[in-house]
mmCIF entry with sequence, helices, sheets and N, C-alpha, C, O atoms, coordinates in Angstrom:
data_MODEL
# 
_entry.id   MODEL 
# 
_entity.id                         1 
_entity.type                       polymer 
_entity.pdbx_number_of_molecules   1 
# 
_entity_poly.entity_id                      1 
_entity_poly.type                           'polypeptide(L)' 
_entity_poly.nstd_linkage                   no 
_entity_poly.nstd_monomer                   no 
_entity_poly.pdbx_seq_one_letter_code       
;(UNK)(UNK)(UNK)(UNK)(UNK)(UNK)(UNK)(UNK)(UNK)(UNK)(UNK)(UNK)(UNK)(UNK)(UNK)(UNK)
(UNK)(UNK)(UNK)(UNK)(UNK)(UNK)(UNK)(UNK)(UNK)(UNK)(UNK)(UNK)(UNK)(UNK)(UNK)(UNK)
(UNK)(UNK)(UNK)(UNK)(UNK)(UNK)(UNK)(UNK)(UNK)
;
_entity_poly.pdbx_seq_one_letter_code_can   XXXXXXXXXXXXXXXXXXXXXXXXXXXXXXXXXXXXXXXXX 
_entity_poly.pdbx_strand_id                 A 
# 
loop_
_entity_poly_seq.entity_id 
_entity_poly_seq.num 
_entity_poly_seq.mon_id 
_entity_poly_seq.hetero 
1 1  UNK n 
1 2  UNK n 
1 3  UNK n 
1 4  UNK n 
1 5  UNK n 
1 6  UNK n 
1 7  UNK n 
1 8  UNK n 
1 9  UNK n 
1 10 UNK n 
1 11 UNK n 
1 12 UNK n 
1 13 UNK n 
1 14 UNK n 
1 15 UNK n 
1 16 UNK n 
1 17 UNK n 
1 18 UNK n 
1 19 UNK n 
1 20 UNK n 
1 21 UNK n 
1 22 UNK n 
1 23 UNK n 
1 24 UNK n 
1 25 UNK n 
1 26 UNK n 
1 27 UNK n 
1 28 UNK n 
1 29 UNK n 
1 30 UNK n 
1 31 UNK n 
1 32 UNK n 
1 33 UNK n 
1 34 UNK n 
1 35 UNK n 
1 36 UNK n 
1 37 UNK n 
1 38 UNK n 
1 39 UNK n 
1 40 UNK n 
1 41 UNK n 
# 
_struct_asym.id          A 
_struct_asym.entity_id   1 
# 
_struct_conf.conf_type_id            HELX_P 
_struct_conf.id                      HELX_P1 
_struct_conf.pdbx_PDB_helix_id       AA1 
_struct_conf.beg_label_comp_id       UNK 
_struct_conf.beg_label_asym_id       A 
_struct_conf.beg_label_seq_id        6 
_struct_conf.pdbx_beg_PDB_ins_code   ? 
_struct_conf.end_label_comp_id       UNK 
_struct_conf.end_label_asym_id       A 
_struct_conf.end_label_seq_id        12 
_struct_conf.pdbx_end_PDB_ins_code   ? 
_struct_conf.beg_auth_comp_id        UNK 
_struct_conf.beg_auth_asym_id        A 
_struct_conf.beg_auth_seq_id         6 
_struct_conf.end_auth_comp_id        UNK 
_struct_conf.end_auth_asym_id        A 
_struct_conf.end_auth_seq_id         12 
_struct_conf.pdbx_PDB_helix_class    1 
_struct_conf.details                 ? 
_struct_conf.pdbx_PDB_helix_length   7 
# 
_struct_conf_type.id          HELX_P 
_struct_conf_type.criteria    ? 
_struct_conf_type.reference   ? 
# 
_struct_sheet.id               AA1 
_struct_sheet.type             ? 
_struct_sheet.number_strands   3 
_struct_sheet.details          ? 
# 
loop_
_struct_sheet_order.sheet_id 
_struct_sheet_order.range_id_1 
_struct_sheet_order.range_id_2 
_struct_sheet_order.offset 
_struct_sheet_order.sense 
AA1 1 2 ? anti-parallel 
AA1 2 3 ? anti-parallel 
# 
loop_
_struct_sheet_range.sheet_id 
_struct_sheet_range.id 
_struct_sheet_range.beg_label_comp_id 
_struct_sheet_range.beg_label_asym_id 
_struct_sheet_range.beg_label_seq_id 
_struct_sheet_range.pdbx_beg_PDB_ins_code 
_struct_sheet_range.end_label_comp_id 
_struct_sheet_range.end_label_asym_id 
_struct_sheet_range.end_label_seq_id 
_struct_sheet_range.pdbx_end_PDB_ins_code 
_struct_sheet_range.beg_auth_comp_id 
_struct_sheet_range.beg_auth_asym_id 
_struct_sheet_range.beg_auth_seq_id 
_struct_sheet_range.end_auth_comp_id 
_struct_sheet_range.end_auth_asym_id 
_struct_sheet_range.end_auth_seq_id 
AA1 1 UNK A 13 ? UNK A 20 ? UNK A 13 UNK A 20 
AA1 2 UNK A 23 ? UNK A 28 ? UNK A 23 UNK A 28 
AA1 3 UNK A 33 ? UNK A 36 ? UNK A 33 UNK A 36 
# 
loop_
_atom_site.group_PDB 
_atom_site.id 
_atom_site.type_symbol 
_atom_site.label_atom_id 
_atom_site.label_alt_id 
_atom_site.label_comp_id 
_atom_site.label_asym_id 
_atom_site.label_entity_id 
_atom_site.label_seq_id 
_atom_site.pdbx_PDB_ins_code 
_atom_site.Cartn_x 
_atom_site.Cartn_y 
_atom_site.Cartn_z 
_atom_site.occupancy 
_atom_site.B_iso_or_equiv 
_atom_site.pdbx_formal_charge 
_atom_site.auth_seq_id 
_atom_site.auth_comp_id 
_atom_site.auth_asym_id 
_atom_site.auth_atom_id 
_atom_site.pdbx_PDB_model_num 
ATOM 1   N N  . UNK A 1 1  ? -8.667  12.548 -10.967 1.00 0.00 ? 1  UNK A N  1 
ATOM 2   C CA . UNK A 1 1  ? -8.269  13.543 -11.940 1.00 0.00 ? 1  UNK A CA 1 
ATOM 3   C C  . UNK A 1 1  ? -9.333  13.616 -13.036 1.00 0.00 ? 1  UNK A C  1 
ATOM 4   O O  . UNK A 1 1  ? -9.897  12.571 -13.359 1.00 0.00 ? 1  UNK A O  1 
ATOM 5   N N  . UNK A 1 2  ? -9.658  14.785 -13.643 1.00 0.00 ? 2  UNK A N  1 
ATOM 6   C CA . UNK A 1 2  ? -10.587 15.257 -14.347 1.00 0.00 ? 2  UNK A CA 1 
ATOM 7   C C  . UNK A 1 2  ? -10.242 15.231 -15.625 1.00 0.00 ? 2  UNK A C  1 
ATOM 8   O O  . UNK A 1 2  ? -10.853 14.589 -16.479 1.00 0.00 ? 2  UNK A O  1 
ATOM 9   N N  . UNK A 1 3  ? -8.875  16.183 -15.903 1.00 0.00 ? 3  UNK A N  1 
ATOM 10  C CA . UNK A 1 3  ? -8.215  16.587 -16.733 1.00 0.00 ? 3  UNK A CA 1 
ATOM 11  C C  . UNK A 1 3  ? -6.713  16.409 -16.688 1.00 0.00 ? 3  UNK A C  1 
ATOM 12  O O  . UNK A 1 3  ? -6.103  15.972 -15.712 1.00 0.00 ? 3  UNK A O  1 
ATOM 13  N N  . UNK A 1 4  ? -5.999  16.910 -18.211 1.00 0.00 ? 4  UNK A N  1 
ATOM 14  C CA . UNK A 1 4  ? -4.732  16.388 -17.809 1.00 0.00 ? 4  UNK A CA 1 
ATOM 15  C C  . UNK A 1 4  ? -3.806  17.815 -17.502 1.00 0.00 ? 4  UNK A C  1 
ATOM 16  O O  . UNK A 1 4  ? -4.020  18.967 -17.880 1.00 0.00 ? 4  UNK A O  1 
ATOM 17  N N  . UNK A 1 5  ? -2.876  17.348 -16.800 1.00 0.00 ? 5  UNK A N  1 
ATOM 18  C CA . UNK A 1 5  ? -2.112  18.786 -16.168 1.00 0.00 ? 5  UNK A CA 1 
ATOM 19  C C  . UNK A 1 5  ? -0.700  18.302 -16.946 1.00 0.00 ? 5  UNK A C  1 
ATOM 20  O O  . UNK A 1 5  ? -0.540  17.095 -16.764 1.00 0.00 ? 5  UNK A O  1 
ATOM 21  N N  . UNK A 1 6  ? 0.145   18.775 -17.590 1.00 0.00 ? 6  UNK A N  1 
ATOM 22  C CA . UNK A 1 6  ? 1.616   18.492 -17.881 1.00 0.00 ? 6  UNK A CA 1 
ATOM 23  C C  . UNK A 1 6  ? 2.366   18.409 -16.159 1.00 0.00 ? 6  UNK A C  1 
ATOM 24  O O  . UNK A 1 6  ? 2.910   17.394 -15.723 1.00 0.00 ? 6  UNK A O  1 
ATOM 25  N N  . UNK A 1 7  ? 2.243   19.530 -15.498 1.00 0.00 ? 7  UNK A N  1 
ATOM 26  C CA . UNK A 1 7  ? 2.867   19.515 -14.397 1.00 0.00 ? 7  UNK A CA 1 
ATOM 27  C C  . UNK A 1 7  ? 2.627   17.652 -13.496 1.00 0.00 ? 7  UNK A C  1 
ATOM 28  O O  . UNK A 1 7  ? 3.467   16.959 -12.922 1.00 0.00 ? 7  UNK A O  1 
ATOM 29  N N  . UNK A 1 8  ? 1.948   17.539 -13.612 1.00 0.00 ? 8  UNK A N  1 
ATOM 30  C CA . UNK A 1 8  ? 1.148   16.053 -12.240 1.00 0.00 ? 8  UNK A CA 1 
ATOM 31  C C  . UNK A 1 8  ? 2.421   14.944 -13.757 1.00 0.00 ? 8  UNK A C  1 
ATOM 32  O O  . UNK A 1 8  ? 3.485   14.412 -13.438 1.00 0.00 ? 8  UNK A O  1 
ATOM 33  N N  . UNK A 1 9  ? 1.828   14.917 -15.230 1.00 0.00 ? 9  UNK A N  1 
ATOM 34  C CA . UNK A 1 9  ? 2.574   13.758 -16.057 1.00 0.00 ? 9  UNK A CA 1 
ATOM 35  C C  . UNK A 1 9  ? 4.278   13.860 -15.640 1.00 0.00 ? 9  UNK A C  1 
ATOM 36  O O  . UNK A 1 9  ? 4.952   12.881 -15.317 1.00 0.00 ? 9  UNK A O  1 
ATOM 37  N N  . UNK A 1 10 ? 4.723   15.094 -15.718 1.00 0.00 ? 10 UNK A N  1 
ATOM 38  C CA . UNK A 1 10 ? 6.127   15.329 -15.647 1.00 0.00 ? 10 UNK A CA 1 
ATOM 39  C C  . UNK A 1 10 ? 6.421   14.849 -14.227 1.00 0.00 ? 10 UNK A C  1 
ATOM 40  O O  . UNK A 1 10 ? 7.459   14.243 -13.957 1.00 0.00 ? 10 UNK A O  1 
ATOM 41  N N  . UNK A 1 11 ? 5.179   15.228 -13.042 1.00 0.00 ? 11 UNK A N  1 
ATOM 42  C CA . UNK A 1 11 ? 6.060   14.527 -11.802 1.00 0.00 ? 11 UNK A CA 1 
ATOM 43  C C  . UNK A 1 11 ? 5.957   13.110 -11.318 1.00 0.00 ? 11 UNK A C  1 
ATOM 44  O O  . UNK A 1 11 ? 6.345   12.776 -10.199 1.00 0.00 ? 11 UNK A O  1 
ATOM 45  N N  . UNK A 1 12 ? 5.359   12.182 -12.298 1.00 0.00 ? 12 UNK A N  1 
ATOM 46  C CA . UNK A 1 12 ? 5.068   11.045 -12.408 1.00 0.00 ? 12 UNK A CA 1 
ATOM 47  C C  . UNK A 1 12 ? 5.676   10.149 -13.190 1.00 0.00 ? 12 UNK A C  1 
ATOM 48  O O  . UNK A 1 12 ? 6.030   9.038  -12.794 1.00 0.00 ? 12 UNK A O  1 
ATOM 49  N N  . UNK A 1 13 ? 5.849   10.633 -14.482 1.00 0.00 ? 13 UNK A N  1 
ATOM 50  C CA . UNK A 1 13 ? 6.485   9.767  -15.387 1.00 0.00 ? 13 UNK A CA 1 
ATOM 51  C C  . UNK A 1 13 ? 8.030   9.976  -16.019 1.00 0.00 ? 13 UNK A C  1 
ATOM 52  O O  . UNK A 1 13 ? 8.178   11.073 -16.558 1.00 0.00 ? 13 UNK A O  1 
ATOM 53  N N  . UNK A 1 14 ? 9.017   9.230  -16.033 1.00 0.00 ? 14 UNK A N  1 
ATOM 54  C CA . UNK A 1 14 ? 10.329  9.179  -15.794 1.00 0.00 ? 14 UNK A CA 1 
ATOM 55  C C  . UNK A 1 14 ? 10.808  8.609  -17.511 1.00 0.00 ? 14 UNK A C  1 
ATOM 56  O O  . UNK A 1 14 ? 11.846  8.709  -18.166 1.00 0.00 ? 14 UNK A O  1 
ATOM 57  N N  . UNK A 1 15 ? 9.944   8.216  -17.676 1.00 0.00 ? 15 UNK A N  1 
ATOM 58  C CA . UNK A 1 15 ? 10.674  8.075  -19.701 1.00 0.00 ? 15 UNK A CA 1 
ATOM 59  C C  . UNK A 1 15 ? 9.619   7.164  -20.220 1.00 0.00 ? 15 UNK A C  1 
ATOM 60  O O  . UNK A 1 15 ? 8.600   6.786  -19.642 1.00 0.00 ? 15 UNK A O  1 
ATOM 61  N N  . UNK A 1 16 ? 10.027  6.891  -21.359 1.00 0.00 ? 16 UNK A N  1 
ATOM 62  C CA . UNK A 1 16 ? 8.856   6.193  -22.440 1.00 0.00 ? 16 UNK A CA 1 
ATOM 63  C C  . UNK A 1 16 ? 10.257  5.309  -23.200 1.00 0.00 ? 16 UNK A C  1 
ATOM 64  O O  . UNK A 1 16 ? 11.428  5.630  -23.408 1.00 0.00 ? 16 UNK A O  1 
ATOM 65  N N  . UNK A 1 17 ? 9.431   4.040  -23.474 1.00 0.00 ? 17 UNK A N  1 
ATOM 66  C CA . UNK A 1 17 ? 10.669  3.568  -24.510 1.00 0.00 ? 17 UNK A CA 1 
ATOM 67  C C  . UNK A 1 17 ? 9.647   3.098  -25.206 1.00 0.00 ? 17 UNK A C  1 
ATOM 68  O O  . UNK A 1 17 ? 8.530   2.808  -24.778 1.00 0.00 ? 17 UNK A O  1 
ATOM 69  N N  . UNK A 1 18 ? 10.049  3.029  -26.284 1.00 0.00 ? 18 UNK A N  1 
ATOM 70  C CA . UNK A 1 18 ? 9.221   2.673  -27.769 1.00 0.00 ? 18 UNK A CA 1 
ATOM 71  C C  . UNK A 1 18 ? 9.689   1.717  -28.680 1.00 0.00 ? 18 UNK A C  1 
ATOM 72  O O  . UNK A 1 18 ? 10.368  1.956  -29.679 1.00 0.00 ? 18 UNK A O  1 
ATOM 73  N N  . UNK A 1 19 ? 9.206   0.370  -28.202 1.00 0.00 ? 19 UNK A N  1 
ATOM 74  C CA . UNK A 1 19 ? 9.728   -1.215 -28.355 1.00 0.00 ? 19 UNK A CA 1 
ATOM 75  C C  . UNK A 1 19 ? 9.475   -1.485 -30.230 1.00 0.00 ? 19 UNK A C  1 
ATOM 76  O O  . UNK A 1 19 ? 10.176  -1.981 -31.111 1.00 0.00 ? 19 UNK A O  1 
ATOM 77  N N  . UNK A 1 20 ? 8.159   -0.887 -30.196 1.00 0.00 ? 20 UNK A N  1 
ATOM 78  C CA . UNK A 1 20 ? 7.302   -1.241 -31.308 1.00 0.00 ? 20 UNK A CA 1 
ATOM 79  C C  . UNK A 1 20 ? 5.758   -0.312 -31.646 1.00 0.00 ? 20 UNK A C  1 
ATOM 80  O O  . UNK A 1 20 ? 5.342   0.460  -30.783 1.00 0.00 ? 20 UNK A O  1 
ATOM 81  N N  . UNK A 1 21 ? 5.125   -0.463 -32.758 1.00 0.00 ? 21 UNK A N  1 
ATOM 82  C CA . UNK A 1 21 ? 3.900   0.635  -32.729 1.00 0.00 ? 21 UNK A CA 1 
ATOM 83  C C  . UNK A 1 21 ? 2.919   -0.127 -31.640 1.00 0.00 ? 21 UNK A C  1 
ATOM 84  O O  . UNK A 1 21 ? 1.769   0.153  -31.300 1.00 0.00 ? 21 UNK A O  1 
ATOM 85  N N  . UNK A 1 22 ? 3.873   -1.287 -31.182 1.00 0.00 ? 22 UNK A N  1 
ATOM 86  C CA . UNK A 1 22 ? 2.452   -2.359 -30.572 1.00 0.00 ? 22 UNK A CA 1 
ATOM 87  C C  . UNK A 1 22 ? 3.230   -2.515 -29.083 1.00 0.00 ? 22 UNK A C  1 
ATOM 88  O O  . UNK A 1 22 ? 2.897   -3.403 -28.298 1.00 0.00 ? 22 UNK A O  1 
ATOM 89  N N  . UNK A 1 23 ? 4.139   -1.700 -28.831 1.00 0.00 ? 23 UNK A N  1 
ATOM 90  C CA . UNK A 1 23 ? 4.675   -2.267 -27.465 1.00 0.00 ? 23 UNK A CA 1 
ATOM 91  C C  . UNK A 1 23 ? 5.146   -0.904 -27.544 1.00 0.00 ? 23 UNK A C  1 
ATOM 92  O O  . UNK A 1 23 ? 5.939   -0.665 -28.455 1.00 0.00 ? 23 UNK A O  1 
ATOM 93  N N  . UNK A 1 24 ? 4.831   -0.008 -26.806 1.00 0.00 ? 24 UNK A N  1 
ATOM 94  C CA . UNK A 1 24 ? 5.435   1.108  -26.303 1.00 0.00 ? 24 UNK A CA 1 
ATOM 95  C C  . UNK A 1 24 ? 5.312   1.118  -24.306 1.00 0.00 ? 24 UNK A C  1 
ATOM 96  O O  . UNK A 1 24 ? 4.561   0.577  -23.493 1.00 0.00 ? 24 UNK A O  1 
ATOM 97  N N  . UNK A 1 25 ? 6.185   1.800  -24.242 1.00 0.00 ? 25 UNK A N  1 
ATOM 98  C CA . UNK A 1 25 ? 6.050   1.061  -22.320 1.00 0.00 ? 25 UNK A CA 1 
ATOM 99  C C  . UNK A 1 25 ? 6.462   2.872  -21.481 1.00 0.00 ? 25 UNK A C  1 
ATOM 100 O O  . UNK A 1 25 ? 7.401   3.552  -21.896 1.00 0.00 ? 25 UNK A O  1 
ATOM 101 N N  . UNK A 1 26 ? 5.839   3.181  -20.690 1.00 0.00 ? 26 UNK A N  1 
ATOM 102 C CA . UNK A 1 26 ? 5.910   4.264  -19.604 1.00 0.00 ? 26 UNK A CA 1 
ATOM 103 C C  . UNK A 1 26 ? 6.480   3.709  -18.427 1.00 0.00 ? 26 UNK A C  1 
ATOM 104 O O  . UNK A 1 26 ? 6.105   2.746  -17.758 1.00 0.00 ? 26 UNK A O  1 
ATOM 105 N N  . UNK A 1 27 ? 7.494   4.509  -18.276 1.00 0.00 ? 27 UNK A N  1 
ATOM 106 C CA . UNK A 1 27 ? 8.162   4.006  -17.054 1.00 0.00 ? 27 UNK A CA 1 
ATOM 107 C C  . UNK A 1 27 ? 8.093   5.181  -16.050 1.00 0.00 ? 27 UNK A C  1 
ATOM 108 O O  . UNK A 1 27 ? 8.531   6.259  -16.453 1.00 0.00 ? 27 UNK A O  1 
ATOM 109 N N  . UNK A 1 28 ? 7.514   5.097  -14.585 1.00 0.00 ? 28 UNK A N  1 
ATOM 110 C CA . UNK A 1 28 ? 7.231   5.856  -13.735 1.00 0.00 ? 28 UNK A CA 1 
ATOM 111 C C  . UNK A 1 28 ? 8.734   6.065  -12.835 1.00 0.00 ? 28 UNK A C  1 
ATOM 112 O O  . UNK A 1 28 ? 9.714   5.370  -13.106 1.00 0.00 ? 28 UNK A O  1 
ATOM 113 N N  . UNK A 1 29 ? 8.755   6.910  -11.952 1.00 0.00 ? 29 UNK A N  1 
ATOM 114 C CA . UNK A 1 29 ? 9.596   7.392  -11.525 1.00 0.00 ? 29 UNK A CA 1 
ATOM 115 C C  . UNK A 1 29 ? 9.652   6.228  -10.150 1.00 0.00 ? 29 UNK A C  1 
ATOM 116 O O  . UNK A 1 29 ? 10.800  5.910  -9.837  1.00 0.00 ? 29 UNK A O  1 
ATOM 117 N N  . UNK A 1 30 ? 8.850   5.772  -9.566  1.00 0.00 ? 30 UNK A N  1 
ATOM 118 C CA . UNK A 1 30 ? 8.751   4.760  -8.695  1.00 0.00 ? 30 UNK A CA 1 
ATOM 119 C C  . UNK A 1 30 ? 9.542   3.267  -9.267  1.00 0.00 ? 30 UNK A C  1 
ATOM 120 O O  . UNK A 1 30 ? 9.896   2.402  -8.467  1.00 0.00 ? 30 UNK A O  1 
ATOM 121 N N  . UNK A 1 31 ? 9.688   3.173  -10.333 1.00 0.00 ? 31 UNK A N  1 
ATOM 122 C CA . UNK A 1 31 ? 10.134  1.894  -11.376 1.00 0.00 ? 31 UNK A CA 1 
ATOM 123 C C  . UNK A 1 31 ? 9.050   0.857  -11.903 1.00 0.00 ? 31 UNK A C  1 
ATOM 124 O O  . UNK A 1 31 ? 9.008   -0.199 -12.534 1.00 0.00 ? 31 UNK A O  1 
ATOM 125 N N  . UNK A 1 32 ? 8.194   1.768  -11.281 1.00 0.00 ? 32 UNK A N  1 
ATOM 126 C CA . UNK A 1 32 ? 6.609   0.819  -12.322 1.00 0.00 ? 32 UNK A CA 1 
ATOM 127 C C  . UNK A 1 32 ? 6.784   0.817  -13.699 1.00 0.00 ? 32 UNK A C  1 
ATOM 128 O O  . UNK A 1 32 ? 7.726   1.488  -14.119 1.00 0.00 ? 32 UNK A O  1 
ATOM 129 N N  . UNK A 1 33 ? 5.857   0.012  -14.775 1.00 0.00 ? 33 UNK A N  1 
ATOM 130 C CA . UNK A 1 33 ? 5.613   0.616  -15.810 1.00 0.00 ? 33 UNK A CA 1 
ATOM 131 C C  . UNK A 1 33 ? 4.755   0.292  -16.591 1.00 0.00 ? 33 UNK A C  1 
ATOM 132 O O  . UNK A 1 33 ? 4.503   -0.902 -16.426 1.00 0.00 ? 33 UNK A O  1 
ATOM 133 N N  . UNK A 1 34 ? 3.910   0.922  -17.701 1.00 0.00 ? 34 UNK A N  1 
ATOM 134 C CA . UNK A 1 34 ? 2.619   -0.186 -18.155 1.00 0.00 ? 34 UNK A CA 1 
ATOM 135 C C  . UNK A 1 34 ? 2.989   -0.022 -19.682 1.00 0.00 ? 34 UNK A C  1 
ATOM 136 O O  . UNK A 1 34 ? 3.739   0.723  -20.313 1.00 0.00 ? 34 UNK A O  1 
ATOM 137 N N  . UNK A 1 35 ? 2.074   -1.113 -20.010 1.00 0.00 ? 35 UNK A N  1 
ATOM 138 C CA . UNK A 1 35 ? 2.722   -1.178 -21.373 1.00 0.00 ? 35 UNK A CA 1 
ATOM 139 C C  . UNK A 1 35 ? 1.334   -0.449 -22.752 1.00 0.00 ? 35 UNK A C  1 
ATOM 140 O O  . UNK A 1 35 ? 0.213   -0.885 -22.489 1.00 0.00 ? 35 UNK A O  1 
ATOM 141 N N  . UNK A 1 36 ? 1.354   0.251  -23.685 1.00 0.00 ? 36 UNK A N  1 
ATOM 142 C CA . UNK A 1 36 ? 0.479   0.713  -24.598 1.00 0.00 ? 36 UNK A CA 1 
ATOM 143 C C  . UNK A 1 36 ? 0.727   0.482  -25.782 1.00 0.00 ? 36 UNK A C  1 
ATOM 144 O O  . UNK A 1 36 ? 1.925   0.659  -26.003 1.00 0.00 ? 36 UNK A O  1 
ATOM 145 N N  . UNK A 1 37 ? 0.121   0.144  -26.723 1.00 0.00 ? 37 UNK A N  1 
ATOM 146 C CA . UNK A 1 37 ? 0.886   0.567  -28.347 1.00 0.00 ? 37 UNK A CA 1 
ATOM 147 C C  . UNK A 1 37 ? -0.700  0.552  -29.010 1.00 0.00 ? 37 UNK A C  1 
ATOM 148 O O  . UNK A 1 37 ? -1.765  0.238  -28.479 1.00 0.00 ? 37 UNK A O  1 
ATOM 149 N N  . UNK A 1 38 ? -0.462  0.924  -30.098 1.00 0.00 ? 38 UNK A N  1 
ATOM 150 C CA . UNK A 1 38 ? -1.598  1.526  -31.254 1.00 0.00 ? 38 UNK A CA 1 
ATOM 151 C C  . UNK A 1 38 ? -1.742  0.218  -31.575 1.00 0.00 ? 38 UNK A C  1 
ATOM 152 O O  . UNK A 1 38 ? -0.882  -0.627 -31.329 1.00 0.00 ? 38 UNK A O  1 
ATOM 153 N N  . UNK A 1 39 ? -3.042  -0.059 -32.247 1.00 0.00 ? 39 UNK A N  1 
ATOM 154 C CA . UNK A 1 39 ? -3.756  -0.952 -32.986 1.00 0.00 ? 39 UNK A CA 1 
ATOM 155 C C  . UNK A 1 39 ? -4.162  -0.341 -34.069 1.00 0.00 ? 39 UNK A C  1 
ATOM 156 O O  . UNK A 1 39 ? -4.585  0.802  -34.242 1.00 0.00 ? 39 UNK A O  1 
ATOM 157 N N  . UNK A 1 40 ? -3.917  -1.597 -35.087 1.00 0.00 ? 40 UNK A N  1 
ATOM 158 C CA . UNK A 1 40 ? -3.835  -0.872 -36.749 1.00 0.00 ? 40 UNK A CA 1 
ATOM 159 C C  . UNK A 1 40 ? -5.863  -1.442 -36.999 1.00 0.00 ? 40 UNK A C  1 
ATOM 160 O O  . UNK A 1 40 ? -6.289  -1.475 -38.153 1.00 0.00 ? 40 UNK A O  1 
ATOM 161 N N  . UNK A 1 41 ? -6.788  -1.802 -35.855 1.00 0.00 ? 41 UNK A N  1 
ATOM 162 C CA . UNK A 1 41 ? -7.937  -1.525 -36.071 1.00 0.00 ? 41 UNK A CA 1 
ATOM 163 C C  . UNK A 1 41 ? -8.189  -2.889 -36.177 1.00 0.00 ? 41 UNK A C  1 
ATOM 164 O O  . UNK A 1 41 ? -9.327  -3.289 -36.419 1.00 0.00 ? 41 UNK A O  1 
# 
């Protein structure tokens, strides 16, 4: 993938939960999930 498509994110990803600014987690529709959060630098 090059670029981002809304259509390909929406048929991939199944919710977001938002633990913390430092633990936010994507949960895929398969039941995967990875984890992201912001860094204050």
């Amino acid at each position: 993938m090059t670029e981002f498509r809304e259509e390909d994110w929406m048929t991939m990803v199944d919710h977001m939960v938002v633990y913390s600014k430092d633990d936010i987690r994507v949960i895929f529709k398969d039941g995967s999930e990875i984890k992201a959060g912001l860094n204050d630098g």
